[in-house]
C-alpha positions as CSV (number, residue, x, y, z in Angstrom):
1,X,0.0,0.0,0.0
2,X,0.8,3.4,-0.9
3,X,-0.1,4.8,2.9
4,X,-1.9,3.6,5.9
5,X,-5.0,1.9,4.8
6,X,-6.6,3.0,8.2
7,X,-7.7,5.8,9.8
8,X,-8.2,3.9,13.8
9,X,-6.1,2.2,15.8
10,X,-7.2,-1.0,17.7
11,X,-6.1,-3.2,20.4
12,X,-6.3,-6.4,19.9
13,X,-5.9,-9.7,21.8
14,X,-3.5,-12.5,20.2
15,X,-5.6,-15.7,19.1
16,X,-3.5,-18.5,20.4
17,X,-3.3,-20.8,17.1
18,X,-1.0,-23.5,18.3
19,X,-2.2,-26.3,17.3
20,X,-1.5,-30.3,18.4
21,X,-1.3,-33.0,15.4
22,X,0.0,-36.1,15.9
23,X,0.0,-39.6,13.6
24,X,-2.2,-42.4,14.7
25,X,-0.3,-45.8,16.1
26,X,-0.2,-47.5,12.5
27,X,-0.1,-51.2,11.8
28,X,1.3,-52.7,8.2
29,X,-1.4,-52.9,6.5
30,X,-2.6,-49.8,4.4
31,X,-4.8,-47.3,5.8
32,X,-7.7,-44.9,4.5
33,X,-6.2,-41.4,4.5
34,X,-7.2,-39.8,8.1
35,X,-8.9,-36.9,8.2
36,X,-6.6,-33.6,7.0
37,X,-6.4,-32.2,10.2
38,X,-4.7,-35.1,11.8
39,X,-1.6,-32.6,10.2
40,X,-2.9,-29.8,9.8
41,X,-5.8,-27.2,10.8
42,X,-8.0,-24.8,9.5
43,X,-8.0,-21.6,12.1
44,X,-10.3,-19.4,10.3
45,X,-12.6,-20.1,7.7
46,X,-15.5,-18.4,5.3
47,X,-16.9,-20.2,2.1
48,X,-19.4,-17.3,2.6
49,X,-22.4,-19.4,2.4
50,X,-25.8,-17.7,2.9
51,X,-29.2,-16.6,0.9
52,X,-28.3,-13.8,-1.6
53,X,-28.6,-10.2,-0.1
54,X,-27.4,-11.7,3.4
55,X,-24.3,-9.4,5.0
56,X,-21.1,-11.4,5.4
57,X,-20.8,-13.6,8.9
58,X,-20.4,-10.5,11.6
59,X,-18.8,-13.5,14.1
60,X,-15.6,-13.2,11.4
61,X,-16.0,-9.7,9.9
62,X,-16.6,-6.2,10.4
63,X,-17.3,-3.9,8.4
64,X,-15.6,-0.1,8.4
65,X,-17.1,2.9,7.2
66,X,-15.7,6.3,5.9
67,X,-13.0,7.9,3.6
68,X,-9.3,7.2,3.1
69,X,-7.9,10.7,3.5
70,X,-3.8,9.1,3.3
71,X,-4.1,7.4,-0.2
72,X,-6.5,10.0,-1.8
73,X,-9.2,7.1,-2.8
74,X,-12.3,8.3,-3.9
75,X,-14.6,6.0,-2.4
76,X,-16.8,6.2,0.6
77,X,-16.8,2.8,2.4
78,X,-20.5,2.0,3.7
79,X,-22.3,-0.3,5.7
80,X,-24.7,-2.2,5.2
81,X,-25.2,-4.6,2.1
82,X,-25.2,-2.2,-0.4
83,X,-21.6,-2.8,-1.0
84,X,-21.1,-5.9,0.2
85,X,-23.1,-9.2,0.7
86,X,-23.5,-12.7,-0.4
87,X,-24.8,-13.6,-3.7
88,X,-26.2,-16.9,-2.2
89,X,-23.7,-19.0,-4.1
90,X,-21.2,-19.6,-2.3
91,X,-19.7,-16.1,-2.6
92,X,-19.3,-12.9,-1.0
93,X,-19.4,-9.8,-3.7
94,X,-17.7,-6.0,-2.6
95,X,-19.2,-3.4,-4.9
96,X,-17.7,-0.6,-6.3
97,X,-20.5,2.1,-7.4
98,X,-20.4,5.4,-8.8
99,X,-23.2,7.1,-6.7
100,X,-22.6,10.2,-3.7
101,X,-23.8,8.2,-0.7
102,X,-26.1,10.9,0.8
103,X,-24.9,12.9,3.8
104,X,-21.0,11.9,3.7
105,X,-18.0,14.3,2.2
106,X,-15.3,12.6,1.4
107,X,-11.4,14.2,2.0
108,X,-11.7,16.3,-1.7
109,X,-15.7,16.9,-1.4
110,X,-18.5,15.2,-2.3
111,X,-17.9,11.4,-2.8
112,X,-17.9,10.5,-6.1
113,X,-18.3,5.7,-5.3
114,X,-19.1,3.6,-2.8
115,X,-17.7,0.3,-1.9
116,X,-17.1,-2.2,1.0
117,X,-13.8,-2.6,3.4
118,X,-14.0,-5.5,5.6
119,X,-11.7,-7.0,8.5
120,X,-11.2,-9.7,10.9
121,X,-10.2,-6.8,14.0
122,X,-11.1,-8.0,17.2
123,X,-12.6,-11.2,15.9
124,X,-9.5,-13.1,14.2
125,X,-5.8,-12.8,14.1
126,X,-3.0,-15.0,12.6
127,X,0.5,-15.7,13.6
128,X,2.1,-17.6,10.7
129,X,0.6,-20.9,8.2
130,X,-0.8,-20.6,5.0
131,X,-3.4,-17.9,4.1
132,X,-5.2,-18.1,1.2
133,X,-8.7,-16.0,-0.7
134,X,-9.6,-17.5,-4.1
135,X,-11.3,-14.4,-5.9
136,X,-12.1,-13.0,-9.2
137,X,-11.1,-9.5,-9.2
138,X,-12.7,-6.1,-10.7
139,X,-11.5,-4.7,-14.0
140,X,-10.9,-0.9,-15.4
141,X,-8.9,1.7,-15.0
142,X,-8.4,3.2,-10.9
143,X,-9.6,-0.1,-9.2
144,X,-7.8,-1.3,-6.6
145,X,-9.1,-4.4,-4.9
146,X,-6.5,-6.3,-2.2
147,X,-6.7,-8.9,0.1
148,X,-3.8,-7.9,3.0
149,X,-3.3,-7.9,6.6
150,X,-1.7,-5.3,9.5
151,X,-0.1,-6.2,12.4
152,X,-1.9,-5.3,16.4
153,X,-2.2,-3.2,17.7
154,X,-2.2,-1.0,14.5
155,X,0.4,1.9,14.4
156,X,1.3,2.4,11.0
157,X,3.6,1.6,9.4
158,X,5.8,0.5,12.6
159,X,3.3,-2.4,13.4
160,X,4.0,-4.1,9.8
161,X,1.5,-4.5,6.8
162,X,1.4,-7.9,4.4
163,X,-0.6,-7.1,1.3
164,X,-1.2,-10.7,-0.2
165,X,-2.7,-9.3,-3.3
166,X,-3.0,-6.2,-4.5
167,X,-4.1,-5.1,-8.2
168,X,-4.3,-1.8,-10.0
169,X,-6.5,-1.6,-12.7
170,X,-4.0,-0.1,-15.5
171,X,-2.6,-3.7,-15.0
172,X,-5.4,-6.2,-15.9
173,X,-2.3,-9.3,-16.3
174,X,-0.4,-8.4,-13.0
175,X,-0.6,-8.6,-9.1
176,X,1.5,-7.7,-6.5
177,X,2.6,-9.0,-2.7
178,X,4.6,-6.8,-0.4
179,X,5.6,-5.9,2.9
180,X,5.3,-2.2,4.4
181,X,7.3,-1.3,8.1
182,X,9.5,0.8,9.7
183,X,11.3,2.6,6.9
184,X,9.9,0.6,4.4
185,X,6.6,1.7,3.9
186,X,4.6,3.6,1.2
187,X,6.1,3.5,-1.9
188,X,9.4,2.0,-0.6
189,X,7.9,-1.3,0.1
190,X,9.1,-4.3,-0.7
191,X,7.8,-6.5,-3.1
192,X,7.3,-7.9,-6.2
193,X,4.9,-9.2,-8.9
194,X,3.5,-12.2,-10.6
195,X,2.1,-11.5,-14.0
196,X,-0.7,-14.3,-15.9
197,X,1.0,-15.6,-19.3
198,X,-0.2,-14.7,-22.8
199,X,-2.3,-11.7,-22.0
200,X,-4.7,-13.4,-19.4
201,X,-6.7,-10.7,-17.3
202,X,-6.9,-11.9,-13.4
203,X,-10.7,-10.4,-14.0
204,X,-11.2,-13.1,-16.2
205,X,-11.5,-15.9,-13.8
206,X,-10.9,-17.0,-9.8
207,X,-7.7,-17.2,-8.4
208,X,-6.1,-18.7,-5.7
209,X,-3.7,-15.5,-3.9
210,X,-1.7,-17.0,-0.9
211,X,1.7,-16.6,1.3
212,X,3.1,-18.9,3.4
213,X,4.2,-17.3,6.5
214,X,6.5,-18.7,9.0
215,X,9.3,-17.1,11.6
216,X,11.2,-14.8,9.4
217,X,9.9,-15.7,6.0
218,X,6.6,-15.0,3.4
219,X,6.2,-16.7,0.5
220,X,4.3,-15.4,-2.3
221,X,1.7,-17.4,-4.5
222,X,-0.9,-17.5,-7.4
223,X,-2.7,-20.7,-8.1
224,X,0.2,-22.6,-6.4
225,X,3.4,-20.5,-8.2
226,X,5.5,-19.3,-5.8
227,X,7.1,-15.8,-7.1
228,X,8.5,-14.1,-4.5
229,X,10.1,-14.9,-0.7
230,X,10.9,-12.4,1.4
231,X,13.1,-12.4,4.4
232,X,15.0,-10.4,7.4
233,X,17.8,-10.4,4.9
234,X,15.8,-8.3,2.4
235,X,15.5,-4.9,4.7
236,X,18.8,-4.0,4.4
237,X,19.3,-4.2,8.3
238,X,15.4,-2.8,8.8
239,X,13.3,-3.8,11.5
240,X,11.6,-6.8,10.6
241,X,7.8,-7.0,12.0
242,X,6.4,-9.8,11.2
243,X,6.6,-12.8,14.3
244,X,3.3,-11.1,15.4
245,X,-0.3,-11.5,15.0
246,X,-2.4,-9.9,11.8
247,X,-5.3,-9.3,11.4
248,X,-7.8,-9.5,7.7
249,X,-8.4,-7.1,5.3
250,X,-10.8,-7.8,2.2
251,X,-11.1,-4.3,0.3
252,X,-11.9,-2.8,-3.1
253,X,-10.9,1.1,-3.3
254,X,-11.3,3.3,-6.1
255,X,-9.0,5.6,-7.3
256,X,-5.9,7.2,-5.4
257,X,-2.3,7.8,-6.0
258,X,-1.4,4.3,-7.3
259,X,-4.0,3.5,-9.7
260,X,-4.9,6.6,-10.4
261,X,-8.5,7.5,-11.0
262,X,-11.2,6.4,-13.2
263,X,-11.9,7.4,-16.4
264,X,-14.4,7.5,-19.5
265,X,-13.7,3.7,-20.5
266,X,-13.8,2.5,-16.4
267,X,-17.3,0.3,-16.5
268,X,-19.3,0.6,-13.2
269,X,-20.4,-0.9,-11.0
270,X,-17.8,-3.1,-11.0
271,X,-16.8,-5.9,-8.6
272,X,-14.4,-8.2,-6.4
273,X,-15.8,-11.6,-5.6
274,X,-14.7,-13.9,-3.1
275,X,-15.3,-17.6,-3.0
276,X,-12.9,-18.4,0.2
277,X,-10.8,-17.2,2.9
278,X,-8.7,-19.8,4.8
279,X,-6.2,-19.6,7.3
280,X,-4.3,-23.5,7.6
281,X,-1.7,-24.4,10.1
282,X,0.1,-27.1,10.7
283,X,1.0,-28.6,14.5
284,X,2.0,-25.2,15.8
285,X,2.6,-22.2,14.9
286,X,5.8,-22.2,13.1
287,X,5.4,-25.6,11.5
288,X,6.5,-29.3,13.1
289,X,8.9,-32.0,12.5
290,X,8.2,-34.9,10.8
291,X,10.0,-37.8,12.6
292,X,10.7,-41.6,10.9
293,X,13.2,-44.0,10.9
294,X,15.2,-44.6,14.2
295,X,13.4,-41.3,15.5
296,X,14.9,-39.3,12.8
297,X,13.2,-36.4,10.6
298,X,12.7,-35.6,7.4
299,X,15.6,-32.5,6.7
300,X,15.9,-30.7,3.5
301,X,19.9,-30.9,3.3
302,X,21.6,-27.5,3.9
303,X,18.7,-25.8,4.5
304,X,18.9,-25.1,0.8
305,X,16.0,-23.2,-0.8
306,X,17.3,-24.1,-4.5
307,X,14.9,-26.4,-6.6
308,X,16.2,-29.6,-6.7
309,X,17.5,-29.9,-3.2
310,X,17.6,-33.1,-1.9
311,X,14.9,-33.9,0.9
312,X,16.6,-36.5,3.3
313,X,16.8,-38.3,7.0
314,X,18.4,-36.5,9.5
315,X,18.6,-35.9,13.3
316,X,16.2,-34.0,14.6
317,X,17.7,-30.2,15.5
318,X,14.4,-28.0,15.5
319,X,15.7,-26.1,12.4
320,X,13.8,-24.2,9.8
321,X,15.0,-27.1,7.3
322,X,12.6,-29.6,9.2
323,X,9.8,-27.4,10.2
324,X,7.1,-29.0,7.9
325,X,3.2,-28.0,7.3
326,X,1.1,-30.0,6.2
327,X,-1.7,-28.1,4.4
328,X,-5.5,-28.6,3.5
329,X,-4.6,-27.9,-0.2
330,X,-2.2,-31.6,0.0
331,X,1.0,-29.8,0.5
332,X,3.8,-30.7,2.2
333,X,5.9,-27.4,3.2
334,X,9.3,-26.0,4.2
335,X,11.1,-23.2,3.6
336,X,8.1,-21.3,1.6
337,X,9.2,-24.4,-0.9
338,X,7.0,-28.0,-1.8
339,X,7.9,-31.7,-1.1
340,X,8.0,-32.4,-4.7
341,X,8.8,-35.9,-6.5
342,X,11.5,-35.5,-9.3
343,X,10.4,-34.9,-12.5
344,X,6.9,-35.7,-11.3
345,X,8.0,-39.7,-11.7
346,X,5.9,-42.6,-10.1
347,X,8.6,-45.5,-10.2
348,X,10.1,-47.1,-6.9
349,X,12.8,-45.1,-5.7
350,X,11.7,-41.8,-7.7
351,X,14.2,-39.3,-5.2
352,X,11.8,-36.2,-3.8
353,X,13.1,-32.6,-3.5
354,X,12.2,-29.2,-2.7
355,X,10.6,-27.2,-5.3
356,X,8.7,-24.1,-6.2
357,X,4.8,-24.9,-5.1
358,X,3.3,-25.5,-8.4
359,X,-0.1,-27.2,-8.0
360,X,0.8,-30.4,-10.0
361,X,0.5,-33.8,-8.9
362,X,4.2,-34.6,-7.7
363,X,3.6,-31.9,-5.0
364,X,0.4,-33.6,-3.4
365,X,0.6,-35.6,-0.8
366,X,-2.1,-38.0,1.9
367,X,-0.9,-38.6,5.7
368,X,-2.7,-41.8,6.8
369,X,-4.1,-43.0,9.7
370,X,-1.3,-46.1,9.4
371,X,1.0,-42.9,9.1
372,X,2.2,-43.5,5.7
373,X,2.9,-40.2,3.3
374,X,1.3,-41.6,0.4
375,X,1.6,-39.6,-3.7
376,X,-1.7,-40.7,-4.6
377,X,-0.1,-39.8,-8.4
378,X,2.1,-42.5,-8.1
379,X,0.0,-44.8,-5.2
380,X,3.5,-44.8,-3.6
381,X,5.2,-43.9,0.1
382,X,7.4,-41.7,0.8
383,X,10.5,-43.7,2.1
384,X,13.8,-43.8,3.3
385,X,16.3,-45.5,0.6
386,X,18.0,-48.6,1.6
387,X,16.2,-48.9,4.8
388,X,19.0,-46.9,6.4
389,X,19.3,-44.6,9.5
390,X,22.2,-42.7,8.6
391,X,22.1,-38.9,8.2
392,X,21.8,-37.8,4.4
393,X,20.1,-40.7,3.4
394,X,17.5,-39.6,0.2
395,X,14.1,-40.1,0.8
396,X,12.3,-41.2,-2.2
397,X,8.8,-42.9,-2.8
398,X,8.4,-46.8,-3.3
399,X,5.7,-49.3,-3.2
400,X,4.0,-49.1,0.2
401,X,5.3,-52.5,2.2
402,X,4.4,-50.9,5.7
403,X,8.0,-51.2,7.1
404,X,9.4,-49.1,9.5
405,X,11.2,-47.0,6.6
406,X,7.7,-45.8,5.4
407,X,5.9,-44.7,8.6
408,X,5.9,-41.2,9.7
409,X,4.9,-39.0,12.7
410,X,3.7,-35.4,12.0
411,X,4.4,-32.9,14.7
């Protein structure tokens, strides 16, 4: 964001979000897959269910009112579901009109739009997992719809800002993630974007906008591509801000310095439409081992975030390298990086790596009640070559015997 997206400061509590997930006792005979939050769980959800015209669920939202004097938008946010509510199919819809809502002046006058700001203040916070909206965004020139979060209590921009998507409508094939704090803020934040290949317009269809935030990292995704990781060692010896709670933020502004305003080809009304918001962790926090042979856990060697870096046994140290989350989505996590088997392969003793988060098959993965890791791509386990306990030894996936090399305890 360009400026402080908020005009009130609020105190909020931290929501504890540490979170218990441990593997069954398994036997050797193959298991159903368990239930997904056996390794992992959903914290905060909306599928924003509810008879058309209904206002979003006021147990998870609120809804603010007013101007935004700081970035010189030209929308009036209302209550109410003139601007916001559920279309009864499955989907909440923030409107952007061109009307002067009666009564209200805005910073420069007399509004010129209406739309809809919502939040999770006071209601949800999160500290680290996966966080994810699948939307279809607005299109035309000076809209600006984002889905981002601030840090609590708010004092901007020291308390830290995480814009998880934001778009401008000059750029109908581009969105963009970045951080805003202390001397980083405004038009100095730090960021970057992801732009849709051969022309595609984000307005054209729903997308999947996510980070992956964990003790000193976010990582940046559309529909499962990761594009960007950020880091303590990107500030330049800045204060980093973000090993704190944040709260939600769900928003379509019009106009201000950024996207500039809108003009005679700018349709309205136009709209951003939301089919989910989730919030995943895994067994705590700031992710969880995953512990196998001779008590041993799964270690991505170095701590290497290249692609193609080996994924291997190890002793347990409590390092970043081997602090895993298990997602809802059938990831397995480290490093803002994917379990991923090479080359996407299905043959006994196919190696598995880190790698970008791409979506595909190789990258999915079942825990089982018999805690097996099973690639239903390849029906196969995720085991430890050779049967041996020594540290480097490449995991790989092979035909699921139930031995001791194959079973796995999550968190």
């Amino acid at each position: 964001m360009f400026s402080p997206r908020t005009r009130r400061r609020w105190l909020i509590a931290a929501l504890s979000a540490v979170l218990v997930a441990s593997g069954a006792a398994g036997t050797t005979a193959r298991a159903e897959p368990a239930d997904t939050t056996a390794a992992a769980a959903v914290t905060f959800s909306d599928t924003f269910d509810g008879p058309a015209g209904a206002a979003a669920d006021s147990s998870k939202w609120q809804t603010e009112t007013g101007d935004n004097v700081n970035n010189h938008e030209r929308q009036y946010y209302t209550s109410g579901t003139r601007n916001a509510a559920l279309d009864g199919q499955g989907h909440l819809v923030i409107t952007a009109r061109k009307e002067n809502p009666a009564g209200y002046q805005c910073w420069y006058g007399t509004c010129q739009y209406t739309s809809a700001r919502l939040n999770t203040a006071g209601r949800f916070t999160a500290q680290y997992g996966h966080i994810e909206a699948r939307m279809k965004i607005p299109r035309g020139q000076g809209m600006w719809p984002a889905f981002w979060m601030l840090g609590t209590p708010v004092d901007w921009p020291d308390s830290g800002e995480i814009d998880i998507m934001e778009n401008v409508g000059f750029e109908p094939s581009t969105v963009h993630g970045t951080i805003h704090g202390p001397g980083y803020s405004g038009s100095g934040g730090i960021g970057a974007g992801y732009t849709l290949p051969g022309g595609q317009a984000f307005a054209d269809a729903f997308h999947t906008f996510a980070v992956d935030w964990a003790p000193g990292s976010i990582t940046w995704s559309v529909d499962g591509n990761v594009y960007q990781r950020r880091t303590p060692a990107d500030l330049g010896g800045r204060q980093w801000v973000f090993d704190k709670p944040f709260f939600l933020i769900l928003n379509l502004a019009v106009g201000g310095y950024w996207p500039g305003d809108p003009d005679g080809s700018t349709v309205l009304p136009q709209q951003l439409v939301v089919d989910h918001v989730s919030v995943t962790t895994g067994d705590s926090s700031t992710g969880g081992a995953i512990r196998g042979l001779a008590g041993k856990c799964v270690d991505v060697a170095g701590a290497n975030t290249a692609n193609g870096t080996p994924v291997q046994l190890y002793d347990c140290n409590g390092t970043s390298a081997q602090r895993w989350t298990v997602g809802s989505d059938g990831t397995v996590r480290a490093l803002g990086k994917c379990l991923d088997v090479a080359s996407g392969g299905t043959a006994d003793g196919t190696p598995v790596q880190l790698w970008d988060c791409n979506g595909t098959a190789a990258q999915k993965w079942v825990v089982t009640a018999a805690r097996d890791i099973v690639n239903p791509q390849a029906d196969k386990c995720l085991d430890v070559a050779g049967n041996s306990s020594a540290n480097g030894t490449r995991l790989q996936i092979w035909t699921c015997t139930g031995g001791a090399n194959q079973k796995w305890t999550v968190g």
